[in-house]
C-alpha positions as CSV (number, residue, x, y, z in Angstrom):
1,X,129.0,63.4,83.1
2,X,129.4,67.0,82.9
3,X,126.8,69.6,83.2
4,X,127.1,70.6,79.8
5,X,126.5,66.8,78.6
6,X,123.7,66.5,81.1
7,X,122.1,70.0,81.2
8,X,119.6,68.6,83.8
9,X,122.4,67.9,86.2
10,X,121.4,70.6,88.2
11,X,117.8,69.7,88.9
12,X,118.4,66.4,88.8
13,X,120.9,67.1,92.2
14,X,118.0,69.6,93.1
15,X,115.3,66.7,93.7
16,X,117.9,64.4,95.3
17,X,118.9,67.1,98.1
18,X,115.6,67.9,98.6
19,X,114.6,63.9,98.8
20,X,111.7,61.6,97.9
21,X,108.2,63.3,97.8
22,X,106.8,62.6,101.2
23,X,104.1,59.4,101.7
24,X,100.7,60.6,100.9
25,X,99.2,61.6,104.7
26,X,95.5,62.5,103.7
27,X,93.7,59.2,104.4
28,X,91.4,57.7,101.8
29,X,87.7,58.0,101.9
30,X,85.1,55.2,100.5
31,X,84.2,56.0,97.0
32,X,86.3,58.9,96.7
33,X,88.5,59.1,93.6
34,X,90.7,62.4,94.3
35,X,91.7,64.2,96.9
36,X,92.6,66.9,94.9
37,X,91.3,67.8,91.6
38,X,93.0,70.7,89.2
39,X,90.9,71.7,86.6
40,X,93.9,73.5,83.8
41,X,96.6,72.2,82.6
42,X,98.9,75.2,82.1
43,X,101.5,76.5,84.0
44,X,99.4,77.0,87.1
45,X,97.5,73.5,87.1
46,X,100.8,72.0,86.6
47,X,102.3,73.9,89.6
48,X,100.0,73.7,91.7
49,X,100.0,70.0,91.1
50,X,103.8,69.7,92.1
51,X,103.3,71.9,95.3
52,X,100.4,69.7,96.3
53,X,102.8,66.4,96.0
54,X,105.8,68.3,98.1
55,X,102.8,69.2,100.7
56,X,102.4,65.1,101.0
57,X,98.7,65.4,99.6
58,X,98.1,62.6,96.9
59,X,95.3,61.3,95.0
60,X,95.2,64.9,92.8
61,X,93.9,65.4,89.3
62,X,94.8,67.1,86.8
63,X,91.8,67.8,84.5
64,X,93.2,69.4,80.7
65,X,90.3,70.0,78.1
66,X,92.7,70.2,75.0
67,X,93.6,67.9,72.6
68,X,97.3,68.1,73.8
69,X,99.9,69.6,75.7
70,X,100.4,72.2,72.7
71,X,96.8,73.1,72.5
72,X,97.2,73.4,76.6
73,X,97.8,76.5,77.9
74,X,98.1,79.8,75.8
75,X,101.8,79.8,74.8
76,X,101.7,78.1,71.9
77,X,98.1,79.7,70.9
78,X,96.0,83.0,72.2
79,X,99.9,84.5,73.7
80,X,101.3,86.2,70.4
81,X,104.2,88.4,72.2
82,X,107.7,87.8,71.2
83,X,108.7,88.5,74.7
84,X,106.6,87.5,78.0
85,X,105.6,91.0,79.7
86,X,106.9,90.3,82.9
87,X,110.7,90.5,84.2
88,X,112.6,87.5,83.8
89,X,113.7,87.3,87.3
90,X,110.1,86.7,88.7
91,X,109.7,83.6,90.6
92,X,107.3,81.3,88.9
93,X,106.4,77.4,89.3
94,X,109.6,76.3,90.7
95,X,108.4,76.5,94.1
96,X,111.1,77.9,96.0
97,X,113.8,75.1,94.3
98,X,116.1,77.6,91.8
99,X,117.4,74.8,90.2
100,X,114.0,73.8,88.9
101,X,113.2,77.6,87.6
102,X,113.6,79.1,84.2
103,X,117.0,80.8,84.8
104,X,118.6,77.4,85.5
105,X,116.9,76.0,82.8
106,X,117.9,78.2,80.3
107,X,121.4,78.8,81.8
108,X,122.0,74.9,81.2
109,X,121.2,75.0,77.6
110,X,122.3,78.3,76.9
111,X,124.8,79.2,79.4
112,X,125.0,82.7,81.7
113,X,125.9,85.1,79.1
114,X,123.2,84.2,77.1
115,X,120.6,84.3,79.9
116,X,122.4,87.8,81.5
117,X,122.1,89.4,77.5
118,X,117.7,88.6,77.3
119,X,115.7,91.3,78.7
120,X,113.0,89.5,78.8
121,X,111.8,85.7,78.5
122,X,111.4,84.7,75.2
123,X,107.6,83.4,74.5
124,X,108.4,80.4,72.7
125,X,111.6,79.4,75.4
126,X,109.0,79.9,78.0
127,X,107.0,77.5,76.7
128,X,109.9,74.9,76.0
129,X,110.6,75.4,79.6
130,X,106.7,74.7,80.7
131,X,107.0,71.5,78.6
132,X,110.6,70.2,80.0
133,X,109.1,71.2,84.0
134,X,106.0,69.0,83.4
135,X,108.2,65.9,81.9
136,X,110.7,66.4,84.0
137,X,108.9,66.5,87.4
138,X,106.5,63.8,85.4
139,X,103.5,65.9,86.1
140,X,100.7,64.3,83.7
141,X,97.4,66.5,82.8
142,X,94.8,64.3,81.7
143,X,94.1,65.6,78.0
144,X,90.8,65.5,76.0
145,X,89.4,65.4,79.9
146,X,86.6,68.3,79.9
147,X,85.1,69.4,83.4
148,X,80.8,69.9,82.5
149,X,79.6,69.9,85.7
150,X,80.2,70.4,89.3
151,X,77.9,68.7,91.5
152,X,78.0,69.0,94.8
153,X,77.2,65.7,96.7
154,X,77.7,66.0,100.6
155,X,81.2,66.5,102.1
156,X,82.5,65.7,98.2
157,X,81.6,67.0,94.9
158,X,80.6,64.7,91.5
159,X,82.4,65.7,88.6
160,X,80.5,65.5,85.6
161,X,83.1,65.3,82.6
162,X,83.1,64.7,78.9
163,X,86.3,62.0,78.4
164,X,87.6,60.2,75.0
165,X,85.3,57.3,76.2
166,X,82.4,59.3,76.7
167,X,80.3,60.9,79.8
168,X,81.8,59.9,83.1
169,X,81.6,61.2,86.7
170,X,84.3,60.8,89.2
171,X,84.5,62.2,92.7
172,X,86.8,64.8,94.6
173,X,87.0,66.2,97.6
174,X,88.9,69.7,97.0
175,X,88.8,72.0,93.5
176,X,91.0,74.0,91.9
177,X,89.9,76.3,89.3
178,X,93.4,77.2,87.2
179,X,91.1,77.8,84.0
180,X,93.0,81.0,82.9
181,X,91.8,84.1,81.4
182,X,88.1,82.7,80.7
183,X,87.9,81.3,83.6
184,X,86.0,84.1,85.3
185,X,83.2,84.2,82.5
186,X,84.3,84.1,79.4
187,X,86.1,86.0,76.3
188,X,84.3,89.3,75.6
189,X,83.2,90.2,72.2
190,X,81.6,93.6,71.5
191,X,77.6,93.2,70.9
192,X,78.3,95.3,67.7
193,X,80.0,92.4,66.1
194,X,78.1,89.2,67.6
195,X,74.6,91.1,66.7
196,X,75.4,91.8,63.4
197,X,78.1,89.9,61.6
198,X,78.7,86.6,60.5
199,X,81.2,84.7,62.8
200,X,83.3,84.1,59.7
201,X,83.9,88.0,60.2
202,X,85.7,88.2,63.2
203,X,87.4,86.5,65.9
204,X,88.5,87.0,69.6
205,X,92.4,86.7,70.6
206,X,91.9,83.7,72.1
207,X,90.6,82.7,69.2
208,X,92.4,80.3,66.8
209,X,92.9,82.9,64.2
210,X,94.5,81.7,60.5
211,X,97.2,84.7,60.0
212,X,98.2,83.3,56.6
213,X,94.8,83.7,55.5
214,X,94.8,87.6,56.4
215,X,97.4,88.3,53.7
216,X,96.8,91.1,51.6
217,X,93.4,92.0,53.2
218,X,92.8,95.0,55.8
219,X,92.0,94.0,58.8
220,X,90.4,95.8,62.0
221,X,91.7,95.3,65.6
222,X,89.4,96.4,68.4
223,X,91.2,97.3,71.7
224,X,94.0,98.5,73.2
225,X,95.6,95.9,75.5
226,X,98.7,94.2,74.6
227,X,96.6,91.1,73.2
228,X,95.4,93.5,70.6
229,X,98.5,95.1,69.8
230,X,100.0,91.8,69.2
231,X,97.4,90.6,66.6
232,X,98.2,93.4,64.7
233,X,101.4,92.6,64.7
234,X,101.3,89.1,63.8
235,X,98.7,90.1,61.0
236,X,101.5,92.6,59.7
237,X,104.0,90.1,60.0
238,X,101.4,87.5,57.2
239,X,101.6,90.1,55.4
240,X,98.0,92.1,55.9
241,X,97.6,94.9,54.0
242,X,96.3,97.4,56.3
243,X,96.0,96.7,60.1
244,X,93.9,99.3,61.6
245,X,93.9,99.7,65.3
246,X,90.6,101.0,66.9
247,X,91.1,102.7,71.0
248,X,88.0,104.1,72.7
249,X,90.0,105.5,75.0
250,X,92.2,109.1,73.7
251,X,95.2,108.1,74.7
252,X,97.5,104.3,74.9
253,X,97.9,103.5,78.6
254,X,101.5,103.7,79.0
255,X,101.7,104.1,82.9
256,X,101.1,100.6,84.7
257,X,98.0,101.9,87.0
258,X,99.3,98.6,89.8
259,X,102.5,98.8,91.0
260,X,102.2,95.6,93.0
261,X,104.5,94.2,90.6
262,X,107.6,95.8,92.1
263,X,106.0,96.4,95.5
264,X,105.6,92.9,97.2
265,X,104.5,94.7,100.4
266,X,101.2,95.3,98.7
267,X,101.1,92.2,96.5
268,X,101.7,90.0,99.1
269,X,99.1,91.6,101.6
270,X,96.6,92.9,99.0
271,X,94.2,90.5,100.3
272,X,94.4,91.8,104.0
273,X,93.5,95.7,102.7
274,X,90.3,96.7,103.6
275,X,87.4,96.5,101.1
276,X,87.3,99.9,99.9
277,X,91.1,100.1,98.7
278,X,90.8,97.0,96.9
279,X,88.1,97.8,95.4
280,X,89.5,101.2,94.6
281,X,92.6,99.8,93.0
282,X,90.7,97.7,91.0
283,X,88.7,100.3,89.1
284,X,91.4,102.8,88.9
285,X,92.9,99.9,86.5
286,X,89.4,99.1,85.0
287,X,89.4,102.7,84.0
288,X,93.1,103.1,82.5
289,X,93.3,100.4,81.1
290,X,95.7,97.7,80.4
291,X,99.1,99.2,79.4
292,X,100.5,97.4,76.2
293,X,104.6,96.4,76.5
294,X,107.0,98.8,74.4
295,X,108.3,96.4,72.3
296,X,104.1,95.2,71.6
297,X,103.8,98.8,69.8
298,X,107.0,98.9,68.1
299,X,106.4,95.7,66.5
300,X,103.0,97.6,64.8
301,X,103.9,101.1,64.6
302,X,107.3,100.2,61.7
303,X,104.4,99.3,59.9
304,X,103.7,102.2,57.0
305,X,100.4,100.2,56.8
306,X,99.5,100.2,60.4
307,X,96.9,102.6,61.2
308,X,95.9,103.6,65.1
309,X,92.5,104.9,65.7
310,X,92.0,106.9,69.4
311,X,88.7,108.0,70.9
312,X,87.3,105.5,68.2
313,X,84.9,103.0,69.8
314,X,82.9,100.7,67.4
315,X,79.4,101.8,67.6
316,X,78.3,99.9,64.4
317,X,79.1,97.5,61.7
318,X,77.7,95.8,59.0
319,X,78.2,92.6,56.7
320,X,78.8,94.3,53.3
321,X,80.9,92.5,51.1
322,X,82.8,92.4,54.4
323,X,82.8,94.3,57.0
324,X,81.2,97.9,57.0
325,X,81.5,100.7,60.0
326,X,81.2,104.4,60.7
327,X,83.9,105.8,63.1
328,X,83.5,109.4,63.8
329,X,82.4,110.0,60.8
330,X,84.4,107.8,58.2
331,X,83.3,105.0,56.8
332,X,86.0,102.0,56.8
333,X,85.6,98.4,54.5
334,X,87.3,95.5,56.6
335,X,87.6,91.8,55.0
336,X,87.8,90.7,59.0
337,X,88.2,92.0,63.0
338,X,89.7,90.9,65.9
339,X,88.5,91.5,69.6
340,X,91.3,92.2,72.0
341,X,88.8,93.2,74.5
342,X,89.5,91.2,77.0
343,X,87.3,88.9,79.3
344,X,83.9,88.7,81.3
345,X,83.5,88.3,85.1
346,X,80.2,86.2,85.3
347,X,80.2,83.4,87.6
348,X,76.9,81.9,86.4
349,X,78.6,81.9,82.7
350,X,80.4,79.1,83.3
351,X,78.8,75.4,82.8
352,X,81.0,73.9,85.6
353,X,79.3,76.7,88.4
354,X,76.0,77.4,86.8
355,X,74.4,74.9,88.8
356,X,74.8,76.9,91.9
357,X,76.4,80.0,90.7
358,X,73.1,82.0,92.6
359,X,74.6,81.3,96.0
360,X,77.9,82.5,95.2
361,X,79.3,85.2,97.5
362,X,80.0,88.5,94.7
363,X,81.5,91.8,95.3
364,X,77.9,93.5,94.9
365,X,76.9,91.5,97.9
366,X,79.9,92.5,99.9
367,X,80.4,96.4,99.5
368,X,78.9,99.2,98.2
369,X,81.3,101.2,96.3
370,X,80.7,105.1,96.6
371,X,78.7,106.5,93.7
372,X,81.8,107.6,91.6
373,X,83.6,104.4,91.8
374,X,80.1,102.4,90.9
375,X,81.1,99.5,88.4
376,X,78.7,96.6,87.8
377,X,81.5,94.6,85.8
378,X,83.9,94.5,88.8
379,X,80.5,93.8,91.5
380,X,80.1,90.6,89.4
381,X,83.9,88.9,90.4
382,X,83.5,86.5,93.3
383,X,84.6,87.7,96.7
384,X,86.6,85.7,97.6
385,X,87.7,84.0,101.2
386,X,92.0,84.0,101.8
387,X,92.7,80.9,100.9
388,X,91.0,81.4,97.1
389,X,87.9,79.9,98.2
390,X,84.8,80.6,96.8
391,X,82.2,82.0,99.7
392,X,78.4,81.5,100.2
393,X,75.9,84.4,100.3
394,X,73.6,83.3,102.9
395,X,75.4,81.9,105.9
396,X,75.3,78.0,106.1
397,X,73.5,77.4,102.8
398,X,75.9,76.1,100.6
399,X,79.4,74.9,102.6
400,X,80.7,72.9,100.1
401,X,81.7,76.3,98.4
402,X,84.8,76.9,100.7
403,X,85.9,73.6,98.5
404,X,86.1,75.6,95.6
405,X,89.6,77.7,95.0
406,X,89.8,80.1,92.0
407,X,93.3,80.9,90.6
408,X,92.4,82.3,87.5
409,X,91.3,86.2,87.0
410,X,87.9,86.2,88.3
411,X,89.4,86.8,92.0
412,X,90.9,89.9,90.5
413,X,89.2,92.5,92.8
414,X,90.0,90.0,95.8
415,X,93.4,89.7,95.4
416,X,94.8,92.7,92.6
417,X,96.6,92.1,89.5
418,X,98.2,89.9,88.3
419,X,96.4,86.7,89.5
420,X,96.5,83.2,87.7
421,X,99.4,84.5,86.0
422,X,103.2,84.0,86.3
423,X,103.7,86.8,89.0
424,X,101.3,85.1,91.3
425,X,102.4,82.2,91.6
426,X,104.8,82.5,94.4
427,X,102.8,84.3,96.9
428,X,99.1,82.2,95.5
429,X,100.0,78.8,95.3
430,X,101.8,78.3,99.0
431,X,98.6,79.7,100.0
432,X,96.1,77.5,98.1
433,X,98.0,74.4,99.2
434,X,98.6,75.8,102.4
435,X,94.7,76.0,102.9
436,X,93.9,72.4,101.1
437,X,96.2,70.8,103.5
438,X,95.0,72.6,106.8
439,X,91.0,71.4,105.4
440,X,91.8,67.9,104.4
441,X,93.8,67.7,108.2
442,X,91.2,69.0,109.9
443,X,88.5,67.0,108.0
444,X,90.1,63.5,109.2
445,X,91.6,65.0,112.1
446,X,90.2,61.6,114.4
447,X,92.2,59.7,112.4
448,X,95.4,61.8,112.0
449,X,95.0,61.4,115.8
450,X,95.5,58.2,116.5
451,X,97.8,58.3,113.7
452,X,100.0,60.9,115.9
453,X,99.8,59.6,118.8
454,X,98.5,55.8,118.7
455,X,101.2,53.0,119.6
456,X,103.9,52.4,117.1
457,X,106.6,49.2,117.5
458,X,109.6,50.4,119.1
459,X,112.7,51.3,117.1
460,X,115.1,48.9,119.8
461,X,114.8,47.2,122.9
462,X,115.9,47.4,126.6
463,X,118.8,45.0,125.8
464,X,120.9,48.0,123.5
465,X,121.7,49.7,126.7
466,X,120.7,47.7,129.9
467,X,124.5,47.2,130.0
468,X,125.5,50.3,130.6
469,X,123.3,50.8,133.4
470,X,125.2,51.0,137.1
């Protein structure tokens, strides 16, 4: 069979050279029920999860609170792009195997011309990819499987989750938060519209938003960010009457304020900067602002009915037959907003860590910031240890939090941007794994031991050369 009749020839070939998943090593504990457990089922849950199976660690979880693997994730839901905003040549989940990586999956279906004449990833083809890498590699989130609670019980944690067949709790020894964008916190939704509209009013990006329904009314997007940009687009595209874009900033970040990106020097050893340039870099990009992809403002700005709005923050609003606000002086009528304003660092926000979220090691705790670089958003993120793992305020008061690893963006100031995304997987996940295996050996080390060195049969006898012997 040729490649072309088998277009997974190539990965299939991949896995064989590469042989069988090694044994699992970590040995099993009484009334343990997972080594590892992953809470996210989207491109980093699922990744992580292979890179843990290569690393020989088994008994690992994959906890997924949607419905299914289309509601998993944000491809097929919050993401709105046409085209993913980072190069197409960045590593992502493959980890370190080309054939399993986007370009050889696309090349196989598509062939190298086609691949070669795409700028960039198309959104939806990234998402067919996600879905053929977790079939393929049988990688199998556990769906409708929703992580409540965390509690910590000795040298394991009890999870408290919210299943199909009701309330259960099952044990783990290591954590992975992959939760994404709201995994820090939460979405963020201006006070002006949660204080005094309706929620039929307005929705976040992350939002399940009904496009369709938008048709022929004038809608209000607040923010900036690519997220926002591309709401208005899609709302353009069903046929909105009047999309009106509101920046509180005077200008549209066009210059990326991280360069990491293209600079693995610093991506790769942001972690080891010192405190202050970390932090530094962080609210240089707090205070430019995300910069919105080219090809995100063209899709609005063809638009005759497109309107941009710039040093225009929402100060007010009011339910009036819809929405009413005054913007510098001019009153607009809205039939419904959308937040693109991003997300929320706030550990104790989040039901999973609230139980202990006090004894969390944060930013504010760590450094003090000179005066003009003061930011009590940023000193909420979680400082983080360099394997991802959470840290505890007061020394020896709550251990079980270097158990804990965050890949999503609350570890933001820790490690720089991007981090839970596509351009951080190659240089995070080694390093998570890397950290889980070296805890889990050194946490049954008496019995990897004997293991290592205790007596094993021998592979022949004396008798397979005694004749040779002079």
């Amino acid at each position: 069979m040729s490649q072309s009749d088998d277009p997974d020839a190539l990965a299939r070939n991949a896995l064989r050279l590469i042989g069988p998943d090694p044994a699992n090593w970590v040995p099993d504990r009484p009334r343990i029920d997972h080594n590892v457990t992953i809470v996210g089922g989207g491109q980093t849950g699922c990744a992580l999860a292979f890179a843990l199976r290569r690393a020989g660690i088994g008994k690992v979880t994959i906890l997924e609170a949607a419905p299914n693997e289309q509601r998993a994730g944000i491809w097929l839901n919050a993401a709105r792009m046409n085209l993913l905003r980072t190069p197409k040549s960045l590593p992502g989940p493959e980890a370190g195997f080309p054939e399993l990586g986007f370009q050889a999956w696309y090349e196989a279906r598509h062939g190298r011309d086609a691949y070669a004449a795409i700028d960039r990833i198309p959104r939806l083809e990234w998402a067919a990819y996600l879905s053929w890498y977790k079939q393929f590699l049988n990688i199998n989130p556990r769906y409708q499987t929703r992580l409540i609670r965390i509690e910590p019980a000795g040298d394991h944690f009890r999870l408290h989750l919210e299943t199909p067949a009701g309330a259960t709790a099952e044990t783990t020894r290591k954590i992975i938060l992959a939760t994404g964008f709201s995994g820090g916190g939460g979405k963020y939704i201006p006070d002006v519209l949660t204080s005094n509209l309706p929620p039929s009013l307005y929705a976040h990006t992350e939002d399940a938003i009904d496009f369709p329904d938008l048709r022929g009314k004038t809608v209000a997007v607040i923010g900036a960010a690519a997220s926002a940009f591309d709401a208005a687009g899609v709302a353009l595209e069903h046929g909105a009457a009047e999309v009106h874009l509101f920046a509180r900033r005077d200008t549209i970040a066009a210059t990326p304020i991280t360069r990491s990106r293209g600079f693995p020097g610093a991506y790769d050893n942001f972690h080891q900067l010192p405190d202050a340039d970390r932090w530094h870099q962080a609210i240089r990009f707090r205070r430019a602002g995300s910069t919105p992809t080219t090809d995100a403002i063209e899709r609005t700005v063809k638009y005759p009915d497109f309107h941009l709005h710039l040093s225009a923050p929402w100060t007010n609003a009011a339910a009036n037959n819809g929405i009413e606000t005054t913007i510098n002086g001019a009153t607009h009528h809205f039939d419904f907003a959308i937040a693109g304003t991003g997300y929320t660092a706030d550990i104790a926000a989040r039901p999973e860590l609230s139980g202990f979220a006090g004894q969390i090691l944060l930013w504010r705790d760590r450094y003090t910031p000179p005066a003009a670089e003061q930011d009590e958003a940023l000193a909420c993120h979680p400082y983080l240890g360099s394997g991802h793992e959470l840290l505890e305020k007061a020394p020896d008061t709550a251990p079980f939090l270097k158990h804990i690893h965050v890949q999503n963006p609350a570890g933001f100031v820790s490690f720089g941007l991007p981090i839970g995304d596509v351009p951080s997987m190659k240089r995070d996940i080694p390093v998570i794994v890397g950290r889980i295996s070296s805890d889990l050996f050194r946490a049954d080390l008496d019995t990897l031991r004997h293991r290592m060195t205790g007596d094993v049969p021998p592979d022949f006898t004396d008798a397979l050369w005694r004749s040779a012997v002079r």
